[in-house]
C-alpha positions as CSV (number, residue, x, y, z in Angstrom):
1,X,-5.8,-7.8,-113.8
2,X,-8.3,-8.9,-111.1
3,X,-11.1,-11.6,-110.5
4,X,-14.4,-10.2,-110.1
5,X,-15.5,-13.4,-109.1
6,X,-13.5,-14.5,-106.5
7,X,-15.1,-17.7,-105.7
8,X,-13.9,-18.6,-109.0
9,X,-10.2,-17.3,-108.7
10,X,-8.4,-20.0,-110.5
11,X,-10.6,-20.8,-113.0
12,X,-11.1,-16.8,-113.9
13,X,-7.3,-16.6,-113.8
14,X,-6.7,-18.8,-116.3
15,X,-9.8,-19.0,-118.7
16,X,-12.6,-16.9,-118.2
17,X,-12.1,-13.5,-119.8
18,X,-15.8,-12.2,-118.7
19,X,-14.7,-12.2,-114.7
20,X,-11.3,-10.3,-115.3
21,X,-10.5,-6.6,-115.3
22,X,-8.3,-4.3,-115.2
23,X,-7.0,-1.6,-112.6
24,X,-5.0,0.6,-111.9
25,X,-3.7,-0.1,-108.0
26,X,-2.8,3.2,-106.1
27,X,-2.1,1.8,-102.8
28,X,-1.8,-1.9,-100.6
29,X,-2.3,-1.4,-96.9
30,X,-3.5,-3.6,-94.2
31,X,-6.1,-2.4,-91.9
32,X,-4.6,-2.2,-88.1
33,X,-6.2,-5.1,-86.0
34,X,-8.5,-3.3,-84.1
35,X,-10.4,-2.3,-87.0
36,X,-10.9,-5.6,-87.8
37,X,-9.3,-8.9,-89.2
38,X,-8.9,-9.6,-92.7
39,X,-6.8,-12.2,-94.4
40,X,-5.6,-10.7,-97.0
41,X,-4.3,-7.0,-97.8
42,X,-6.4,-4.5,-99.3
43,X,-6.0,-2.8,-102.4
44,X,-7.4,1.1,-103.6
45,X,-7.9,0.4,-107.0
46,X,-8.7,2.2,-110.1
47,X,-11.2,0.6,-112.6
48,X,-10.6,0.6,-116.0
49,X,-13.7,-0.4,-118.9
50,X,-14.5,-4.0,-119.3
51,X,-12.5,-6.3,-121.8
52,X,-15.1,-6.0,-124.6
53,X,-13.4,-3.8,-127.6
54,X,-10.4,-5.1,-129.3
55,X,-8.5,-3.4,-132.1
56,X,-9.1,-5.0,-135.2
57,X,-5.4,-5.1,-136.4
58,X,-3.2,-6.1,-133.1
59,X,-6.7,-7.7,-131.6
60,X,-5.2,-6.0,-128.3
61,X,-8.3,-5.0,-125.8
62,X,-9.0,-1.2,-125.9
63,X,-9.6,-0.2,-122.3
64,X,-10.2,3.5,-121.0
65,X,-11.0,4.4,-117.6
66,X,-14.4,3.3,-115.8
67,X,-16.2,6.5,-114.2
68,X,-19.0,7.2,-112.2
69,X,-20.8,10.6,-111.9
70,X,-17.9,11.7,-114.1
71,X,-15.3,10.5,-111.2
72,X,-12.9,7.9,-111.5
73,X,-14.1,4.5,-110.8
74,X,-12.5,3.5,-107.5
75,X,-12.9,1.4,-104.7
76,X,-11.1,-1.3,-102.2
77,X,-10.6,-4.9,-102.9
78,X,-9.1,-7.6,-101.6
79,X,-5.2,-8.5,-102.4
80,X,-6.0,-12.2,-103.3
81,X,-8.4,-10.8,-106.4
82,X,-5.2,-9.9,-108.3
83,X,-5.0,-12.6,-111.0
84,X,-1.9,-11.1,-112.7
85,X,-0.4,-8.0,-113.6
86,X,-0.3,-6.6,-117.4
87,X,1.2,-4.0,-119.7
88,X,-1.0,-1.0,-120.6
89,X,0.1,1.2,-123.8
90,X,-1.5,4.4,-124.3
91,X,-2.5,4.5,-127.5
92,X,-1.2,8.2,-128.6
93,X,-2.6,8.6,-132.5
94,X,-0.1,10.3,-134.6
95,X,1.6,11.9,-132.3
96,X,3.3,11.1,-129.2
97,X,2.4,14.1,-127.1
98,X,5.7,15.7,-125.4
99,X,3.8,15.9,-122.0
100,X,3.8,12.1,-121.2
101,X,6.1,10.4,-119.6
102,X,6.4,6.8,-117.8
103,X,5.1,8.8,-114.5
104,X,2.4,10.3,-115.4
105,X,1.0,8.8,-118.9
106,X,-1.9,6.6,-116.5
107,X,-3.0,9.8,-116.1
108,X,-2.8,11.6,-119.2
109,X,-3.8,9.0,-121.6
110,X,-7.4,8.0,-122.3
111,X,-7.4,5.3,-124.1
112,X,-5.3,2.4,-123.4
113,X,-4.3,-1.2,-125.2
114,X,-3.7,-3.9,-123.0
115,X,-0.8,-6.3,-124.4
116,X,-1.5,-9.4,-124.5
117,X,1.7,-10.3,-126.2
118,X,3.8,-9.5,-123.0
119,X,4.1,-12.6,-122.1
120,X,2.7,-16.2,-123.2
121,X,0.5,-16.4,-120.1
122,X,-0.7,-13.1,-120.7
123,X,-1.3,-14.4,-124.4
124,X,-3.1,-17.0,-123.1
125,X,-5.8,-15.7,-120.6
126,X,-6.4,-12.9,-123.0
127,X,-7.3,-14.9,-126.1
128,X,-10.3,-16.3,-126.5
């Protein structure tokens, strides 16, 4: 999960639900000096939809991946946006299909549930 407004890091960390996201990070690197300083890593990040649609029975957010011009939403962001990390589950239907597997089901699946029952912080910034 990130901040999207970074000014308000800690606050959006704990409390505001609006300003967090999730993505999908491909890749951390740090720029080499000459191109410039920065004080934090950087991040290439995939965007997932924003944390509006729950399921009625768990009340788990249903997330699937942001696009744009039928791309995949990505882009570089700071290291010190990541509020915390969180559990994804692919939600699958009635059947589980055989092609999945732990490495490649971010890629397969469309539609995702984000657990909010992973872990009482989690529980917390993720209930309203």
């Amino acid at each position: 999960m990130v901040c999207t407004r970074p000014r308000r890091h800690r606050e959006c960390a704990l409390t505001r639900i609006l300003a967090i996201h999730i993505v999908r990070v491909r890749v951390i690197f740090k720029l080499p000096d000459h191109l410039g300083l920065y004080p934090h890593p950087l991040a290439y990040v995939e965007w997932f939809t924003s944390l509006r649609r729950r399921n009625p029975i768990s009340g788990q957010y249903i997330v699937t991946r942001s696009t744009r011009n039928h791309r995949r939403n990505v882009s570089v962001i700071s290291a010190d946006r990541f509020a915390r990390a969180c559990h994804l589950q692919a939600q699958c239907g009635r059947y589980i299909s055989s092609d999945w597997s732990s490495g490649n089901v971010l890629d397969m699946a469309n539609t995702f549930h984000v657990n909010s029952y992973i872990d009482l912080d989690t529980f917390v910034a993720l209930t309203n």
